[in-house]
RODO-2510 file (C-alpha; in nm, 4 decimals, decimal comma):
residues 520
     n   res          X          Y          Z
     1     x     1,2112     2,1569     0,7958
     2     x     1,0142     2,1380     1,0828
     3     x     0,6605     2,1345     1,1022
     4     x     0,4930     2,4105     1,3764
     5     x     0,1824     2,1686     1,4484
     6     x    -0,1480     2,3664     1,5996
     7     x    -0,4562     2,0641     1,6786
     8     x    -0,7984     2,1477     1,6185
     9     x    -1,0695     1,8791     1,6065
    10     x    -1,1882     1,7932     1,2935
    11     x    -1,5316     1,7832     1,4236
    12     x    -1,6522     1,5120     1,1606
    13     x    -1,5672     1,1258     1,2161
    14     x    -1,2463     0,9936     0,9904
    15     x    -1,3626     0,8792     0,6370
    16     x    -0,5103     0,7780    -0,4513
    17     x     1,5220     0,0117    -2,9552
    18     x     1,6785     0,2115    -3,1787
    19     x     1,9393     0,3578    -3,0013
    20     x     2,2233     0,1412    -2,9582
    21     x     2,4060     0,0855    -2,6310
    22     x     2,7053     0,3553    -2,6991
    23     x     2,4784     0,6169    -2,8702
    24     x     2,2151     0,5597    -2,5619
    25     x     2,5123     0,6541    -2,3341
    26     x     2,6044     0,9849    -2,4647
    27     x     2,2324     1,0946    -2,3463
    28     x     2,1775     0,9588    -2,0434
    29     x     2,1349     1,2463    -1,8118
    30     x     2,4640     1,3484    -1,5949
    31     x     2,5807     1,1119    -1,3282
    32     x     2,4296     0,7710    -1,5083
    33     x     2,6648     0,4838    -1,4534
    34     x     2,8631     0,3000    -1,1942
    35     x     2,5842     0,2071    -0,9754
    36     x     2,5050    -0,0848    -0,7628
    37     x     2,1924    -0,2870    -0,8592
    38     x     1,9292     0,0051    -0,8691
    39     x     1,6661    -0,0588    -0,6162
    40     x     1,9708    -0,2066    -0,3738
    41     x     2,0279     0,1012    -0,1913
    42     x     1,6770     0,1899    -0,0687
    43     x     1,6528     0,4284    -0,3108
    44     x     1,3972     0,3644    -0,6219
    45     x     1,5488     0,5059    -0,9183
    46     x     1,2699     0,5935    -1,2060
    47     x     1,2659     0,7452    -1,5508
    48     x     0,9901     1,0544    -1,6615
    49     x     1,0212     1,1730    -2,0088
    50     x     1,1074     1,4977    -1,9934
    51     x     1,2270     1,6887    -1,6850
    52     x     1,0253     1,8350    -1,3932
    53     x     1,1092     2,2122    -1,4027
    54     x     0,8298     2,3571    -1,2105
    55     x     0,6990     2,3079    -0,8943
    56     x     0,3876     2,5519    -0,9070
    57     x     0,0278     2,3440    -0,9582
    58     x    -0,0716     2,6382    -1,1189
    59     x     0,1346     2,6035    -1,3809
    60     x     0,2374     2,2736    -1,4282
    61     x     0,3009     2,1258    -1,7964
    62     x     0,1481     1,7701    -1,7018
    63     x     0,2369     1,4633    -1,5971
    64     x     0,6180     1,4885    -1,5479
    65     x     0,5648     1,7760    -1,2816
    66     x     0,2723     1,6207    -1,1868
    67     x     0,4279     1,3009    -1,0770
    68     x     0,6641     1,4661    -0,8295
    69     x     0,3848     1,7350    -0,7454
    70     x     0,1698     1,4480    -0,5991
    71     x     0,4737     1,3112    -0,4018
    72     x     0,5203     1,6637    -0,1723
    73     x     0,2139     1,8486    -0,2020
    74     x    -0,1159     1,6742    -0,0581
    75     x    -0,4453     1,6699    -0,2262
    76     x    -0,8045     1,6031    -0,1164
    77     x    -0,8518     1,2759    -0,2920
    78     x    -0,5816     1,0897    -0,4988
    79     x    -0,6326     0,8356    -0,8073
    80     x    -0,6043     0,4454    -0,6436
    81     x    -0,3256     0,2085    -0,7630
    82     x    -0,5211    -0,0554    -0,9853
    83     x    -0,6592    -0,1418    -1,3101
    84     x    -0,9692     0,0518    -1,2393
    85     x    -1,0449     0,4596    -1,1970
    86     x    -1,0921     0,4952    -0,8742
    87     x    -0,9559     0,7671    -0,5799
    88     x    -0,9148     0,7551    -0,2409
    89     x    -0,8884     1,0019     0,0524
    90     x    -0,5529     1,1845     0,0731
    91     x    -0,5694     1,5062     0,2968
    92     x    -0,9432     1,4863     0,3575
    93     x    -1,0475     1,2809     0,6199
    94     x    -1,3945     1,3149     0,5048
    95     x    -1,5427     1,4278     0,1631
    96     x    -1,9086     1,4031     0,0219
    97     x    -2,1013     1,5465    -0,2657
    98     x    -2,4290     1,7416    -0,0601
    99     x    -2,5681     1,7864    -0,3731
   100     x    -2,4681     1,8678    -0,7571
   101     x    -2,3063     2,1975    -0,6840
   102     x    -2,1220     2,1293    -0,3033
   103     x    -1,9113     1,9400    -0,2160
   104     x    -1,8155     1,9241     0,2198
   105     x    -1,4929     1,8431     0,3173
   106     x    -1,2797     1,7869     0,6520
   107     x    -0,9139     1,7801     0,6810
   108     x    -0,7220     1,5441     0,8653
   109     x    -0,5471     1,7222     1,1385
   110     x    -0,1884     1,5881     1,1078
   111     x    -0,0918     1,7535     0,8173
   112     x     0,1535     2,0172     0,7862
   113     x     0,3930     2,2470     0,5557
   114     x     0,7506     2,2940     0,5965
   115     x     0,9620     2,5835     0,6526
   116     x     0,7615     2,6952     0,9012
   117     x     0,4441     2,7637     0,7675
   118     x     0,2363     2,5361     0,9726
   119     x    -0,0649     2,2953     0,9495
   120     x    -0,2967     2,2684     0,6643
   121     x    -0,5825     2,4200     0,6999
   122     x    -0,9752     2,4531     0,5020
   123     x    -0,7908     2,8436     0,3779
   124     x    -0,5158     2,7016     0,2102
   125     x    -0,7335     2,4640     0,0358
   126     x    -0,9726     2,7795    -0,0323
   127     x    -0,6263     2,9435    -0,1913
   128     x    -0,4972     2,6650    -0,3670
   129     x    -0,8288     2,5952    -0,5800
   130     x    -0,8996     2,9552    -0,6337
   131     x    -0,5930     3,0910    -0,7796
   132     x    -0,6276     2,8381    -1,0434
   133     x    -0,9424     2,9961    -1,2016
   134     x    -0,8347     3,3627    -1,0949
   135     x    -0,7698     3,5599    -1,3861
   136     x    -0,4845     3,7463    -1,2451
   137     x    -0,2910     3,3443    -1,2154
   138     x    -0,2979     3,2858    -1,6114
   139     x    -0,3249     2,8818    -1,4946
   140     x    -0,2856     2,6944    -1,8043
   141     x    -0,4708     2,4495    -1,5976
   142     x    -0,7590     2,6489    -1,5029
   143     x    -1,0098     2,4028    -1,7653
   144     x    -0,9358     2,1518    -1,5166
   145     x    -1,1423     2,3482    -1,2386
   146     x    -1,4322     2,3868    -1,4499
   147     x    -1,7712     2,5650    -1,3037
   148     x    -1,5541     2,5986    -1,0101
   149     x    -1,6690     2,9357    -0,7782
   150     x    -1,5391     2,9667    -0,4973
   151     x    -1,4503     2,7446    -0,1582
   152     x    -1,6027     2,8390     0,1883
   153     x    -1,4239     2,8044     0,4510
   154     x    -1,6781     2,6839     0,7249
   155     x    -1,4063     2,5821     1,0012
   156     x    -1,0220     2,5514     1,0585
   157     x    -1,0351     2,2272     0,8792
   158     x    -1,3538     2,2410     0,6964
   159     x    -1,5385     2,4074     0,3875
   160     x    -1,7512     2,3314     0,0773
   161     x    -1,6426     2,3319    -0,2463
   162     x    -1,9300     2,5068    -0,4689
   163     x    -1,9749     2,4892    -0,8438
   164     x    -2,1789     2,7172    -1,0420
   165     x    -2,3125     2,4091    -1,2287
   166     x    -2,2958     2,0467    -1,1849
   167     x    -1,9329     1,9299    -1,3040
   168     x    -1,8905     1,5444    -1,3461
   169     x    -1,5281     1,5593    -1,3769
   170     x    -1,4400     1,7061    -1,0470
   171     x    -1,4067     1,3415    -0,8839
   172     x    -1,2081     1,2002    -1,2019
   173     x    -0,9942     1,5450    -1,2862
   174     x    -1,0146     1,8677    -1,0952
   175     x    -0,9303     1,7283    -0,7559
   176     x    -0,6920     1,3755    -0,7723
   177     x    -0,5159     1,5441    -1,0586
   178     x    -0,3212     1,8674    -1,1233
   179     x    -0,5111     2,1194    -0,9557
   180     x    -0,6208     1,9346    -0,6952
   181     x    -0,2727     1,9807    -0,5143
   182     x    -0,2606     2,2021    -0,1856
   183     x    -0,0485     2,4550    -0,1535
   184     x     0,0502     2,6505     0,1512
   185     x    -0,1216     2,9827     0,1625
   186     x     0,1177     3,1618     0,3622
   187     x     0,4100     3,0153     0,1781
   188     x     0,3455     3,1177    -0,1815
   189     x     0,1929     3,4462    -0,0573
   190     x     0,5672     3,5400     0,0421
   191     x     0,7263     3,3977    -0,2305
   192     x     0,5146     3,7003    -0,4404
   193     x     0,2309     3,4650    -0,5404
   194     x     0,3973     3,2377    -0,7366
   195     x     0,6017     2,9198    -0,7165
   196     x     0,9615     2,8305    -0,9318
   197     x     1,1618     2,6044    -0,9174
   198     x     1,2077     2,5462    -0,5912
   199     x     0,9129     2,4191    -0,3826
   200     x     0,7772     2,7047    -0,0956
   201     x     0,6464     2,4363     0,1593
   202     x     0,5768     2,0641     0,0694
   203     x     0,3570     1,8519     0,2719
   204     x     0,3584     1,5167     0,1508
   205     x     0,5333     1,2154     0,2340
   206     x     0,8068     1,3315     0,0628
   207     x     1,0509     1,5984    -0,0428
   208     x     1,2019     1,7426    -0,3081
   209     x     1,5854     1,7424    -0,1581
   210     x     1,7022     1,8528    -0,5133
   211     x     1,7346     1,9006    -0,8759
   212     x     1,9490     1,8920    -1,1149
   213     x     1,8616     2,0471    -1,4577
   214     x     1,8024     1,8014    -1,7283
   215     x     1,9938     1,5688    -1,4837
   216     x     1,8047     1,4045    -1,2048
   217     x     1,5524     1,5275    -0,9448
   218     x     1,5638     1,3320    -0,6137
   219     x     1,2652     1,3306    -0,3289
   220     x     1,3324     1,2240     0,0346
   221     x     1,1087     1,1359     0,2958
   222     x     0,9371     1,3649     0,4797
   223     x     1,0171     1,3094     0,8334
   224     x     0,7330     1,5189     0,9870
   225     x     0,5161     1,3038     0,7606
   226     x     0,2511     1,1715     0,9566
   227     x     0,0576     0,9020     0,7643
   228     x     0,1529     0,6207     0,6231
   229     x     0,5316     0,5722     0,5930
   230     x     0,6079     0,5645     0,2236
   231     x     0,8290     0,2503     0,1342
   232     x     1,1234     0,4221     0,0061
   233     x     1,3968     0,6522     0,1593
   234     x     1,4811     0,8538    -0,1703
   235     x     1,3563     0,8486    -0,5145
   236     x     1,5594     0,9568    -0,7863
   237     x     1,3560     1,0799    -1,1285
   238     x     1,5441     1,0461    -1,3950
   239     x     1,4410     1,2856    -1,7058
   240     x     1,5234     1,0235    -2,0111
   241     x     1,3252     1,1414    -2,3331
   242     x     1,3705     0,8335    -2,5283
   243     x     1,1895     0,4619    -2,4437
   244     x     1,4959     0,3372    -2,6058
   245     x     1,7777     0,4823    -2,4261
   246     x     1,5892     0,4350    -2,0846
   247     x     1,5757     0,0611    -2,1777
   248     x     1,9361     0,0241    -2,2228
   249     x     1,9695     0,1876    -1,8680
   250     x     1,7052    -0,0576    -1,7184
   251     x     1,8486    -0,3442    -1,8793
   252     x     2,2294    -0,2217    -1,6830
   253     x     2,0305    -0,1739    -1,3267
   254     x     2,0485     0,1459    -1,3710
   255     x     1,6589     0,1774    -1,3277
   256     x     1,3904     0,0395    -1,1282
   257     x     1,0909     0,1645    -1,3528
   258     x     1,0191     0,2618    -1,7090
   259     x     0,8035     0,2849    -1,9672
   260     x     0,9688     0,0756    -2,2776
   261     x     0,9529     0,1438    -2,6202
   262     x     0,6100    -0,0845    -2,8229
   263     x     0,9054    -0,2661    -3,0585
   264     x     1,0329    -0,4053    -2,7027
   265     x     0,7434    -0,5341    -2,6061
   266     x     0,7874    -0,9084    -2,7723
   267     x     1,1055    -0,9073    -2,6477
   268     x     0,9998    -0,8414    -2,2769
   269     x     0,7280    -1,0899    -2,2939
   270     x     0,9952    -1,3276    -2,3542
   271     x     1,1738    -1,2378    -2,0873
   272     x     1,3127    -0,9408    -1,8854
   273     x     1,6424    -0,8633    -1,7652
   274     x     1,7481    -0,8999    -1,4232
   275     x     1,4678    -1,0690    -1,2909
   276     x     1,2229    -0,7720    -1,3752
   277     x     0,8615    -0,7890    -1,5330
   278     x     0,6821    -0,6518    -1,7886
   279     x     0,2941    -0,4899    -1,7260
   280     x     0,1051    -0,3865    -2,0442
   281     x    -0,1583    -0,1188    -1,9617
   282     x    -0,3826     0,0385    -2,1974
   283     x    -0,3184     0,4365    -2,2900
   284     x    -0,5435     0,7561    -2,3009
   285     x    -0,2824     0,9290    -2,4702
   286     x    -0,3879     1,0703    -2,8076
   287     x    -0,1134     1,1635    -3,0917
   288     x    -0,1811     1,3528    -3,3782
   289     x    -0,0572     1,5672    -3,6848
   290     x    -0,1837     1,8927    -3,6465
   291     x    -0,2084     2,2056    -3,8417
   292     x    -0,2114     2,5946    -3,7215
   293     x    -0,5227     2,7139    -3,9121
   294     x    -0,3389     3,1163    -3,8040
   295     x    -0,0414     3,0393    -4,0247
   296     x    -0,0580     3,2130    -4,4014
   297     x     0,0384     2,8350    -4,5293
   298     x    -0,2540     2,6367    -4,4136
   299     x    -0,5717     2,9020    -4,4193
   300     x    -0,6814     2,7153    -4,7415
   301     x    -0,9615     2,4083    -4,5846
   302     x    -0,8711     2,2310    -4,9273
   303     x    -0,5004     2,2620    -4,8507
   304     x    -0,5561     2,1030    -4,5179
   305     x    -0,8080     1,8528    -4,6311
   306     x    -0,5676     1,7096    -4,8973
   307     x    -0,3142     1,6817    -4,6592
   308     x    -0,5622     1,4707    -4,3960
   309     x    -0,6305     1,2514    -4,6997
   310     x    -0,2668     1,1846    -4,7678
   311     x    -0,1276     1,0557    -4,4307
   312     x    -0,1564     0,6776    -4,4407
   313     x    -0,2295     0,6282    -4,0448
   314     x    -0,1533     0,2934    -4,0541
   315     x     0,1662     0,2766    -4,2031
   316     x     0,2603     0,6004    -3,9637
   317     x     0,1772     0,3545    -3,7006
   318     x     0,3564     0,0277    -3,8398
   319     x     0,7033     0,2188    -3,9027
   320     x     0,6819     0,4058    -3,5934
   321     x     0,5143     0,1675    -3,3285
   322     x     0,6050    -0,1331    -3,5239
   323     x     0,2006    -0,2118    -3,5607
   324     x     0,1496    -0,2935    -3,2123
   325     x    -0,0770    -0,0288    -3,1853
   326     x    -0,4431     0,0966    -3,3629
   327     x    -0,5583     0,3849    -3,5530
   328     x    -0,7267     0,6411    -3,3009
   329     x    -1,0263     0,7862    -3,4273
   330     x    -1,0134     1,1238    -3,1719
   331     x    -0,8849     1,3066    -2,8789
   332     x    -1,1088     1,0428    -2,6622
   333     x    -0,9305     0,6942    -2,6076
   334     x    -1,2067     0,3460    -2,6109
   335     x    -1,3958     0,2525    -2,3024
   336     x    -1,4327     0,6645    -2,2487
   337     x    -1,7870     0,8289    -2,2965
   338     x    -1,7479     0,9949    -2,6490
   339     x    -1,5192     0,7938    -2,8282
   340     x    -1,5737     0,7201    -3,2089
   341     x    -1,6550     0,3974    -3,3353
   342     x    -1,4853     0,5633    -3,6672
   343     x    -1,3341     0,9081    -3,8249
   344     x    -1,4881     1,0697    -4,0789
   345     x    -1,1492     1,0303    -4,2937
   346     x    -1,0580     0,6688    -4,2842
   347     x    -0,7139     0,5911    -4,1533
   348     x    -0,5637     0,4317    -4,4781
   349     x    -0,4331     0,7357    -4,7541
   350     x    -0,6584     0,8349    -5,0510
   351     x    -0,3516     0,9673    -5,2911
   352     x    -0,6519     0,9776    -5,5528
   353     x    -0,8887     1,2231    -5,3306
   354     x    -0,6090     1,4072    -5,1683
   355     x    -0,4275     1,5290    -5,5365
   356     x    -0,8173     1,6299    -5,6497
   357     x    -0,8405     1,8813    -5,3195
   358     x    -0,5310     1,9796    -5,3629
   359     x    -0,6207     2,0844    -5,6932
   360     x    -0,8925     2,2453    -5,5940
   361     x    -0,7237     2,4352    -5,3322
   362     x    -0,5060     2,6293    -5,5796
   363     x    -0,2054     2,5605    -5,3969
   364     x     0,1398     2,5016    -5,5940
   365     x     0,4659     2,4165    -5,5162
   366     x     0,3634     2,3749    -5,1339
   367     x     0,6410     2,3272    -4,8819
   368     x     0,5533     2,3092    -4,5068
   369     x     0,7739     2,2451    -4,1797
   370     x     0,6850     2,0177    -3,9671
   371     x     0,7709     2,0519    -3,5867
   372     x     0,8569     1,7067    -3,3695
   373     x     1,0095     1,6038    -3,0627
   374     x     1,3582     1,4662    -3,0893
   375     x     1,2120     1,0882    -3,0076
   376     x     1,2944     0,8449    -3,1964
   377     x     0,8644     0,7190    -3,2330
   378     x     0,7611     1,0498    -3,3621
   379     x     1,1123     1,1854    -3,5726
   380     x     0,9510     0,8019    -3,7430
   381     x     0,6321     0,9029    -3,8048
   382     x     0,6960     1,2570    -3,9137
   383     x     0,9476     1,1201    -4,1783
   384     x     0,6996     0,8354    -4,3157
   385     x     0,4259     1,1710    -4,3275
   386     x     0,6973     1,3163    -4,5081
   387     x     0,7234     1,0383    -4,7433
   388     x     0,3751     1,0210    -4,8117
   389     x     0,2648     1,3862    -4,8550
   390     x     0,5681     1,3715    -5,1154
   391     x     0,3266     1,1230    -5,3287
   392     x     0,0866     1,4404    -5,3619
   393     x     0,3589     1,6952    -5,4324
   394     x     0,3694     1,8635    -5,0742
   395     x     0,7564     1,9443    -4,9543
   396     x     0,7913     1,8680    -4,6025
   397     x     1,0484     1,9985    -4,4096
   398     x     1,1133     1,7759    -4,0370
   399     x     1,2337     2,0767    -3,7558
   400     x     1,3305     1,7793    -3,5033
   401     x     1,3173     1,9973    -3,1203
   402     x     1,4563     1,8999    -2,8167
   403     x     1,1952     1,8615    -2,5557
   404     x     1,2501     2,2342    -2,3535
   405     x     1,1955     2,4251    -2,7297
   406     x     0,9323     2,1991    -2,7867
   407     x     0,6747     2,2284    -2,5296
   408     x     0,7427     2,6160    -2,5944
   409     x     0,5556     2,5782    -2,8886
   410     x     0,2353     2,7441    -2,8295
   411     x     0,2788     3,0722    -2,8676
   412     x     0,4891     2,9697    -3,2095
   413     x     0,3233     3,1732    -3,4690
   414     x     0,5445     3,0386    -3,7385
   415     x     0,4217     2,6432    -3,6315
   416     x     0,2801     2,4918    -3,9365
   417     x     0,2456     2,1020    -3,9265
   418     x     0,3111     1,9542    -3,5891
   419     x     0,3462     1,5881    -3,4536
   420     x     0,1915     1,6320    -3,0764
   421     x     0,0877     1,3365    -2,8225
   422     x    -0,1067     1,4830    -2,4680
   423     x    -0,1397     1,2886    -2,1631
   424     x    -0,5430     1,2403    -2,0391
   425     x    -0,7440     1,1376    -1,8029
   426     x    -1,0151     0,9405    -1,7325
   427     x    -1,3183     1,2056    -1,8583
   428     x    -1,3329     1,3305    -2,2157
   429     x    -1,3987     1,6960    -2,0803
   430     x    -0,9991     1,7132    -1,9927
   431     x    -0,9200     1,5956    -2,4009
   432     x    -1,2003     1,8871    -2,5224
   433     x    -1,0456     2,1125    -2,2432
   434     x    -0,7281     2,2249    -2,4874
   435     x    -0,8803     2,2905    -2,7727
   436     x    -1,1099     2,5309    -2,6534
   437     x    -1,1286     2,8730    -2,8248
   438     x    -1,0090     2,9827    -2,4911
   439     x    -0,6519     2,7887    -2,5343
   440     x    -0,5439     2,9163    -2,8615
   441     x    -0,1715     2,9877    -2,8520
   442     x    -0,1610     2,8225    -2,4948
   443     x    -0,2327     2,4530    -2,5223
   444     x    -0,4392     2,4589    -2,8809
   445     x    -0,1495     2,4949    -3,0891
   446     x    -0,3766     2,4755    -3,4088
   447     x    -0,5899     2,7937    -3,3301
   448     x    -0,8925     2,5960    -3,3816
   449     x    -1,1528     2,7819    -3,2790
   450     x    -1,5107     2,6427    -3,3386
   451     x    -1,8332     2,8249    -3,1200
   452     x    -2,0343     2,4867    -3,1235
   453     x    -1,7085     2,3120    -3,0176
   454     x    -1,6535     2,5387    -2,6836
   455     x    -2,0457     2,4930    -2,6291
   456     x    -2,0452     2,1573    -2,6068
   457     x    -1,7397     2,1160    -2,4404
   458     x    -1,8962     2,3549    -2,1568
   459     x    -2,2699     2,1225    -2,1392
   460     x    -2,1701     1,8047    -2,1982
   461     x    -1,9598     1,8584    -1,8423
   462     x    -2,2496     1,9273    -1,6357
   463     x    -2,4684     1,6377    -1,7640
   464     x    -2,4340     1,3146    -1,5451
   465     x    -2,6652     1,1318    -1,8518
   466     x    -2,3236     0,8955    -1,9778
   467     x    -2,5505     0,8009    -2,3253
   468     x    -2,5754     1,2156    -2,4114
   469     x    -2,2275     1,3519    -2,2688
   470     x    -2,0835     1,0889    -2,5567
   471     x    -2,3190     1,2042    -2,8118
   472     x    -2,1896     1,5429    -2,7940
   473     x    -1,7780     1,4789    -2,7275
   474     x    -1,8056     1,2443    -3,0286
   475     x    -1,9455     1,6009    -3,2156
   476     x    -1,7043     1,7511    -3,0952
   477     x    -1,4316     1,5398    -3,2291
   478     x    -1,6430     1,5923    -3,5809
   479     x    -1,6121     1,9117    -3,5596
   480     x    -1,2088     1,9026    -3,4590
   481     x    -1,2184     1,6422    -3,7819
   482     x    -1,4147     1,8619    -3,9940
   483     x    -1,1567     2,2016    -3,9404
   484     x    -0,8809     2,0020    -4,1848
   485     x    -0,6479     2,1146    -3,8405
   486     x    -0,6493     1,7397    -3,7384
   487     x    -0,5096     1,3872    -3,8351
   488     x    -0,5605     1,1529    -3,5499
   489     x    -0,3210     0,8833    -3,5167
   490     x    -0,3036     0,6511    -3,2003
   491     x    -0,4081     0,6558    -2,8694
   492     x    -0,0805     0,4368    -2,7828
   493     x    -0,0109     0,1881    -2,4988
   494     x     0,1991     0,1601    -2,2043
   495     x     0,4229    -0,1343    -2,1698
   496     x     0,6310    -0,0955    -1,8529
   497     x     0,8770    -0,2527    -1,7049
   498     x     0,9777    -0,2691    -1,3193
   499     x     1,2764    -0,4684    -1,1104
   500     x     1,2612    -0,7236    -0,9168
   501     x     1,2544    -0,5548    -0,5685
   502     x     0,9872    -0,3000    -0,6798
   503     x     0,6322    -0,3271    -0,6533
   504     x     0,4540    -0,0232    -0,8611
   505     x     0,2062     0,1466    -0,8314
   506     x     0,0323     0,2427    -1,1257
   507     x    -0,3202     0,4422    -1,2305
   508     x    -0,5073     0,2266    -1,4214
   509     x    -0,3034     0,3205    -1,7543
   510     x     0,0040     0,2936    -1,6636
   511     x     0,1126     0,5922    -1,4888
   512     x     0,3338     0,5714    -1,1884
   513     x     0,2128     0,7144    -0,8391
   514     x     0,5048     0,7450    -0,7073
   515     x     0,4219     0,7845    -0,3034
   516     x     0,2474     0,5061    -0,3203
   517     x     0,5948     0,2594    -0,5048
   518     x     0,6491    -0,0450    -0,2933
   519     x     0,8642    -0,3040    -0,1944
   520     x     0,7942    -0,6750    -0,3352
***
């Protein structure tokens, strides 16, 4: 693993409860059990929600790759532990925005890949960002790039970064998120242009030493790591898909960090096990019921309409968060430019208004399936939908999907109804960015597909005028309404708790940054 280190100056002065106890057993991943005190060992043991498969940027499913992503590769900027957005440098040593469509940058110069493959340098920076817009990639993450053109390499550690229009969210998306990690030129160019499983050449503080399917994936330090030592020798990820069952594991020491379920919460407050604590963050998560306007069931607007009239939000939310959290009223979360002060239909069910459109749609003897994740918050909700569309004389048919089959589900042209939840960030152009025309059967799993919709979501990006860029998402969430596609449900929250000799670190909704875990 060692580094091959070439200096060059910089040139620029230095400048992110359901389950019980036996049933949450039989699914904890392979290996569970037997352990010391979890955070005794210098190793920080932490649970994701599903399992980090792939280590390409390129074509990473979100946070749970994401999380270990920013823990070996380097990026630019990173997001800053706190309560409040904010980033700081990572592998720049100075960045600045020259004006609305460049941005300079200068890498530090103690940086470097494994395997061989040598220092970072402004090219692999110039590679990283542009194979996520190139065609030829097929980056499901390429709307995170935006006006992106090109990078120009101006020295061995330095280049621009030039937009073909102004792009607010390149400081709050594009570059401490996803696509903002560096990869090593050299490395993925002999690996045939594309990364698996296996990380090419990491960089970061620390490594991915292994993984184990479905099991556990485990990072070590880096020891050519030349910044800041990172506080922990290993860190194990455990992939645990239910709040529950990961709670049952805390509560044995068998974790030093997880999110916990919203009908834990009172019971955390009270107090937590082992001489842990309980944060409560706020969450730009959005669920939602949504329908696949392509599918022969659901082309009729009335159909679809009835069915958005039916779904009680409210008691969706009190049987499957246990009412601790609100009605969302979009894809964009409160205290984010372009979130609705209300939907256009109200959260509580109109059994009255949906059985008229339903008559008017024609429709008879309707039975639909609905598609979930095998979690025990949203198998809940779909069955209380269930329940309710019932009172209107639609059959509904729960297909409950382990997490692999679901989150194949885009290119599912027999999905009808679906209960989906997708993480965010802190810009409403990364909610608009998956429902694009452009994402059909990719991350749009309803095939909506609206002209005035991908419009907006293109200008209201390139406006820096806050008042007007909320204007427009909040049409655009109209317009999402308007379809039938969409019932919007919650935007969450994220209770977490951590042990006693941990001391998180934590964006500013409750997302862990894992490099940056201490000791207390």
């Amino acid at each position: 693993m060692k580094i091959e280190w070439q200096k060059a100056a910089v040139g620029r002065r230095r400048f992110l409860k359901g389950a019980t106890a036996l049933g949450a057993a039989a699914v904890l991943p392979m290996g569970f059990g037997n352990r010391a005190l979890a955070a005794g060992d210098n190793t920080l043991r932490v649970r994701a929600y599903g399992d980090a498969q792939n280590m390409d940027p390129a074509h990473s499913v979100g946070v749970v790759e994401e999380e270990v992503h920013a823990s070996i590769y380097n990026k630019l900027i990173q997001y800053k532990p706190g309560r409040e957005w904010d980033w700081q440098l990572d592998a720049a040593g100075m960045i600045e925005q020259a004006d609305p469509t460049h941005v300079k940058f200068a890498l530090r110069d103690d940086i470097g890949f494994t395997n061989g493959f040598g220092a970072m340098t402004a090219e692999d920076v110039k590679f990283s960002f542009e194979r996520i817009i190139a065609d030829a990639t097929e980056s499901p993450n390429k709307p995170d790039m935006g006006s992106l053109s090109h990078v120009e390499v101006t020295g061995e550690r330095e280049g621009t970064i030039v937009l073909k229009e102004p792009f607010a969210p390149l400081w709050s998306i594009a570059l401490p998120y996803i696509t903002g990690n560096i990869v090593s030129k050299a490395a993925v160019e002999a690996a045939g242009g594309r990364i698996g499983s296996d990380p090419v050449a990491e960089s970061g503080p620390y490594l991915r030493s292994s993984w184990e399917p479905k099991s556990k994936t485990t990072l070590k330090r880096n020891p050519d790591w030349k910044g800041e030592a990172p506080a922990w020798d290993t860190i194990e990820i455990l992939p645990i898909d239910d709040e529950n069952t990961a709670e049952i594991a805390f509560e044995a020491g068998e974790l030093d960090f997880t999110r916990v379920s919203l009908g834990s919460v009172e019971r955390y407050r009270a107090e937590v096990p082992n001489g842990g604590t309980l944060l409560e963050y706020p969450s730009l998560y959005y669920a939602w019921l949504g329908m696949n306007l392509d599918h022969p069931k659901l082309q009729n607007q009335k159909l679809r309409q009835a069915i958005q009239h039916a779904i009680d939000v409210p008691m969706v939310l009190e049987a499957a968060y246990f009412g601790a959290v609100e009605p969302s009223t979009g894809i964009i979360a409160p205290g984010l430019a372009g979130n609705r002060p209300n939907t256009l239909v109200p959260p509580q069910a109109d059994f009255e208004k949906a059985a008229a459109l339903l008559a008017e749609s024609g429709e008879t003897n309707v039975t639909l399936k609905l598609d979930t994740l095998n979690k025990t918050t949203f198998t809940t909700a779909a069955q209380v939908i269930q329940a309710t569309l019932a009172q209107i004389g639609i059959t509904v048919e729960i297909n409950v999907l382990e997490s692999g089959a679901f989150w194949a589900s885009g290119d599912n042209e027999d999905l009808q109804l679906v209960l989906n939840r997708y993480s965010m960030t802190p810009d409403p152009y990364y909610a608009t960015s998956w429902f694009t025309t452009e994402q059909a059967g990719i991350w749009n799993w309803e095939r909506f597909s609206n002209e005035e919709f991908d419009k907006i979501h293109i200008e209201a990006s390139q406006l820096t005028d806050q008042a007007k860029r909320a204007e427009m998402y909040q049409r655009a969430q109209d317009l999402m309404e308007e379809s039938g596609a969409y019932r919007f449900l919650t935007h969450e929250a994220t209770p977490v708790v951590h042990s006693a000799g941990v001391t998180p670190a934590l964006r500013p909704d409750g997302l862990a940054l894992l490099r940056y875990f201490g000791k207390a």
